[in-house]
TORKE-880316 format. One line per 4 residues: for each residue x, y, z of C-alpha. Coordinates in Angstrom, 3 decimals. Each point is the difference from the previous one (the first is absolute). Layout:
<sites>
X,Y,Z ~ ...
</sites>
This chain:
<sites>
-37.795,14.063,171.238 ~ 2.773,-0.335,2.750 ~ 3.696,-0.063,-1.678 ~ 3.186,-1.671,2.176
2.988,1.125,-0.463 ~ 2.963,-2.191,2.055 ~ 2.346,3.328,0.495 ~ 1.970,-2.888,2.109
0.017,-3.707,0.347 ~ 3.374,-0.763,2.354 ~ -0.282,-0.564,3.748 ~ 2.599,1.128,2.273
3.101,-1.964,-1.191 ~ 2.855,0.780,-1.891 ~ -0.346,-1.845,-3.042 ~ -1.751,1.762,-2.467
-0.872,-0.376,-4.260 ~ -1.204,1.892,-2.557 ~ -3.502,-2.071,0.871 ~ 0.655,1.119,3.601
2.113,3.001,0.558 ~ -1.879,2.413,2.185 ~ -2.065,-0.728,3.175 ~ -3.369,-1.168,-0.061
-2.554,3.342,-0.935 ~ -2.778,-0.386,-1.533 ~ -2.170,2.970,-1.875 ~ -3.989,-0.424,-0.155
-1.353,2.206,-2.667 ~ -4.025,0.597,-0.633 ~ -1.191,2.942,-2.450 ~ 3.080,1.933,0.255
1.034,-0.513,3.358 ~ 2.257,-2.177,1.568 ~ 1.631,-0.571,3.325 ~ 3.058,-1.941,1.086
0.491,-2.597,2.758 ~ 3.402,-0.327,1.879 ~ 2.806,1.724,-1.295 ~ 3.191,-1.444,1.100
3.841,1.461,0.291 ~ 0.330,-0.824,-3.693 ~ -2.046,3.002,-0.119 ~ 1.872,3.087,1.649
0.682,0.953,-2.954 ~ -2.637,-0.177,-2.461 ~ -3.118,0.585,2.123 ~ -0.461,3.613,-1.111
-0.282,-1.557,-3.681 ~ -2.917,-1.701,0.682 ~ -3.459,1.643,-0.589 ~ -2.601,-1.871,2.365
-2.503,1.558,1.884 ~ 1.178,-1.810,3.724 ~ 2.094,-2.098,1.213 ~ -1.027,-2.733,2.488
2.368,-2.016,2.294 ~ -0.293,-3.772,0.777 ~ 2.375,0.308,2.804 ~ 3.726,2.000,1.166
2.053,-2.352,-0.944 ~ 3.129,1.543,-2.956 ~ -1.240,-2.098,-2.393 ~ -3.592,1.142,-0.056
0.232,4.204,1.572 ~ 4.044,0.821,-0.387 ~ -0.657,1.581,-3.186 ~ -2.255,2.668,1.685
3.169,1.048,2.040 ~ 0.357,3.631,-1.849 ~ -3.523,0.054,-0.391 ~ -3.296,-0.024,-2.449
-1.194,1.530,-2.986 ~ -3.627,-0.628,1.473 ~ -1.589,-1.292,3.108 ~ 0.982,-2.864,1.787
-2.296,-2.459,2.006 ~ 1.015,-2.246,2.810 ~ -1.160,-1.885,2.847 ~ 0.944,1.642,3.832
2.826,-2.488,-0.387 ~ 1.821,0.617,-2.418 ~ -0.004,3.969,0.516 ~ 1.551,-0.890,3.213
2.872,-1.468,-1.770 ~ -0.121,2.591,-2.685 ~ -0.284,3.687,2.289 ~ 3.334,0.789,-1.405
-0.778,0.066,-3.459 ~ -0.565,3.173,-2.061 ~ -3.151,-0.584,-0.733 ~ -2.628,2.921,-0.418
-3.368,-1.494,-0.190 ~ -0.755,-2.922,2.812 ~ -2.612,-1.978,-0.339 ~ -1.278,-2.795,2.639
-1.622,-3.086,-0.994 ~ -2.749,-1.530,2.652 ~ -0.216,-3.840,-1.143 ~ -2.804,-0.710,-1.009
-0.739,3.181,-1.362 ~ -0.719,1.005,-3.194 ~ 2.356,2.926,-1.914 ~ -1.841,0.833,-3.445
2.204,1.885,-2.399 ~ -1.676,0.686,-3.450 ~ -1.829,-2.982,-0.228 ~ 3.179,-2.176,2.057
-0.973,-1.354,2.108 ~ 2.473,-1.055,2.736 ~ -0.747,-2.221,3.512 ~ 3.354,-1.131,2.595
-0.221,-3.550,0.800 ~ 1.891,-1.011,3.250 ~ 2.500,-3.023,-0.760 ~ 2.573,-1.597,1.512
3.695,0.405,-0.449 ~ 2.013,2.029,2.080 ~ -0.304,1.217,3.643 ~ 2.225,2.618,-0.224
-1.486,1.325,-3.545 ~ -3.581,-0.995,0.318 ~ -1.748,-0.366,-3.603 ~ -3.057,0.735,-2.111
-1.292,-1.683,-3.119 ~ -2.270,2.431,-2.444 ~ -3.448,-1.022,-1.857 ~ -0.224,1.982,-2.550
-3.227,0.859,-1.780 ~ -0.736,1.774,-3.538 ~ -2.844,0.072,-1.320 ~ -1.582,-3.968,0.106
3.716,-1.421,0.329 ~ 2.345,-0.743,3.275 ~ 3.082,-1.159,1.035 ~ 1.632,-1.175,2.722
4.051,1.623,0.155 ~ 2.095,-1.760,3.164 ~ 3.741,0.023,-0.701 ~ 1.179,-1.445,2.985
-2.358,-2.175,2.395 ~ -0.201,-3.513,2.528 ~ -4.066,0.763,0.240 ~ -2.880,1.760,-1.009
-2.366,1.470,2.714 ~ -3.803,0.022,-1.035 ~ 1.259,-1.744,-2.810 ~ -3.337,-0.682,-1.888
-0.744,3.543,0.220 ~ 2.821,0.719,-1.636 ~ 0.056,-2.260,-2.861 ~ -3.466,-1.014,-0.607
-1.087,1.526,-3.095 ~ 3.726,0.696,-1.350 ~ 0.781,-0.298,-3.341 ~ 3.735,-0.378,0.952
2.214,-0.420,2.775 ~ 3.824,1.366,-0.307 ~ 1.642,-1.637,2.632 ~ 3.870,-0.766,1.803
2.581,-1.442,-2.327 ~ 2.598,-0.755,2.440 ~ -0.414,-3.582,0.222 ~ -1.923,-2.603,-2.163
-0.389,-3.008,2.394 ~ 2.777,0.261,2.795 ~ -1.427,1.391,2.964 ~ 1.201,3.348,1.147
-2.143,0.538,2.855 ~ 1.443,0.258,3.618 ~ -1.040,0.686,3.234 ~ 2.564,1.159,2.653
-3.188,0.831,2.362 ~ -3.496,0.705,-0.337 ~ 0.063,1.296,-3.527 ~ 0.013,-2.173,-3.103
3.247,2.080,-2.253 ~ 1.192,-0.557,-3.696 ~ -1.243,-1.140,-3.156 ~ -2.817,-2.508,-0.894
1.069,-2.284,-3.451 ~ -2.089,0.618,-3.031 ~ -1.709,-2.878,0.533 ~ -1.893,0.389,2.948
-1.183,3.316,-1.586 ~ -0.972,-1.703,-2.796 ~ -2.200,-1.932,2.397 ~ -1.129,2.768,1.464
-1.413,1.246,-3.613 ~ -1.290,-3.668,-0.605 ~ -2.265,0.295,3.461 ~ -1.462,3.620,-0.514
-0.244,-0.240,-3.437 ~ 2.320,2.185,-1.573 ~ 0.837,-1.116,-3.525 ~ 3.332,1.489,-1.239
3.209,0.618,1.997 ~ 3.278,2.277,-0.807 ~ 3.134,-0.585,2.398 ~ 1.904,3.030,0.377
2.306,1.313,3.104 ~ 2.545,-3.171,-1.879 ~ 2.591,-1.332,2.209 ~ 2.999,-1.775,-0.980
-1.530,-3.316,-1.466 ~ -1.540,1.819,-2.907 ~ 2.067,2.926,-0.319 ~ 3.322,-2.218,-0.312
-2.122,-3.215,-1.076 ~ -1.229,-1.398,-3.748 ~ -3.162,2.075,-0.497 ~ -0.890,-2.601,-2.492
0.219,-3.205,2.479 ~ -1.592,2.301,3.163 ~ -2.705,1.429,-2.268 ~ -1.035,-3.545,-0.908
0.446,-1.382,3.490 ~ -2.301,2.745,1.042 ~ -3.044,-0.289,-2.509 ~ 0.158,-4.165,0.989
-0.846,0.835,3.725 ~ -2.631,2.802,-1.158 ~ -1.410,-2.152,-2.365 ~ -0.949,-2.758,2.775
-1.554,2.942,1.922 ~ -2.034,1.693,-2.702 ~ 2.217,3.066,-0.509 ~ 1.962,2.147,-2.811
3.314,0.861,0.669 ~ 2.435,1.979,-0.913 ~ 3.739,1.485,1.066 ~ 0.279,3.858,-0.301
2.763,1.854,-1.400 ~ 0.822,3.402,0.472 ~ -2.091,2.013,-3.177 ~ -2.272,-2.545,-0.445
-3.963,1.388,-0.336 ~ -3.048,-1.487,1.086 ~ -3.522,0.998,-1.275 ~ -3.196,-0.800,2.030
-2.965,0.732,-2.281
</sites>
């Protein structure tokens, strides 16, 4: 059994709810361990409260690493990349991820994805694996590398909330930047075969919108792909049996 736990549902904006206070985190527990992905500014604070066995970054950017500022109660786990944005943080234990390569804690599984969305903070998604269950966890992405591999088989993708169909993707040179809507990730599940979607990492269209009118928006355009979907809120749990 692999619990979710959305510590954070709120991309980097400053609105914010009681459904979406806190930056995007989310806590994968499996037989009495758990580990935490991202940990954002909203953090600083708090981060020594939290009992998880690691911490793993997506990528530097506040919103996902700021929190780790003052340090960790536990290891910490990022890509080459990131660390290079993060050498000033007070952080004891340093681990580096290889892409591509396996990290097993206690039965976690955990494997960096490269994606898309920022030159200057490159990114990671994580497949996680517990037991017969995975997920796919990418807060803030334009595109998938090896995308098959890493959601074929999947019980669930988590993916980028900051825009449902507008188009925040740019490219100023060679590099595709921003955010991909909901609905081409939606596609995405539709092609691989990946039956249920949660959108976290929300941006201003669902964090200041009707949850009620989005939420219903959103299950039409899964429905005409095949998928389940679903809008996160900070606290809310997910059990994969």
């Amino acid at each position: 059994m692999m619990k979710l736990t959305f510590l954070g549902t709120r991309g980097y904006i400053e609105a914010r709810t009681r459904r979406h206070y806190m930056h995007s985190a989310l806590e994968i527990a499996y037989y009495g361990t758990s580990v935490m992905i991202d940990c954002g500014e909203d953090w600083l604070e708090r981060i020594h409260e939290l009992r998880v066995a690691a911490v793993f970054v997506t990528h530097s950017h506040p919103d996902h690493a700021f929190g780790l500022k003052r340090g960790a109660p536990c290891p910490v786990h990022a890509t080459e990349d990131a660390w290079d944005k993060m050498k000033a943080f007070e952080i004891e234990s340093r681990k580096v991820i290889d892409v591509r390569k396996p990290i097993v804690i206690d039965g976690i599984s955990v494997e960096a994805f490269p994606v898309e969305h920022s030159t200057r903070a490159p990114a990671v998604g994580y497949r996680i694996t517990a037991g017969k269950a995975a997920i796919f966890y990418v807060p803030d992405v334009v595109y998938i590398r090896d995308r098959a591999d890493a959601l074929g088989g999947a019980r669930l993708y988590v993916g980028d909330g900051a825009t449902i169909t507008r188009s925040m993707v740019r490219k100023p040179a060679d590099a595709l930047i921003g955010h991909t809507p909901v609905r081409t990730q939606l596609t995405w599940c539709e092609k691989v075969g990946v039956p249920r979607a949660i959108i976290t990492h929300c941006g201003s269209e669902i964090v200041e919108g009707d949850e009620r009118v989005l939420g219903a928006k959103l299950r039409e355009m899964a429905g005409e792909r095949g998928v389940d979907v679903e809008i996160a809120y900070d606290g809310m749990e997910v059990v994969l049996r």
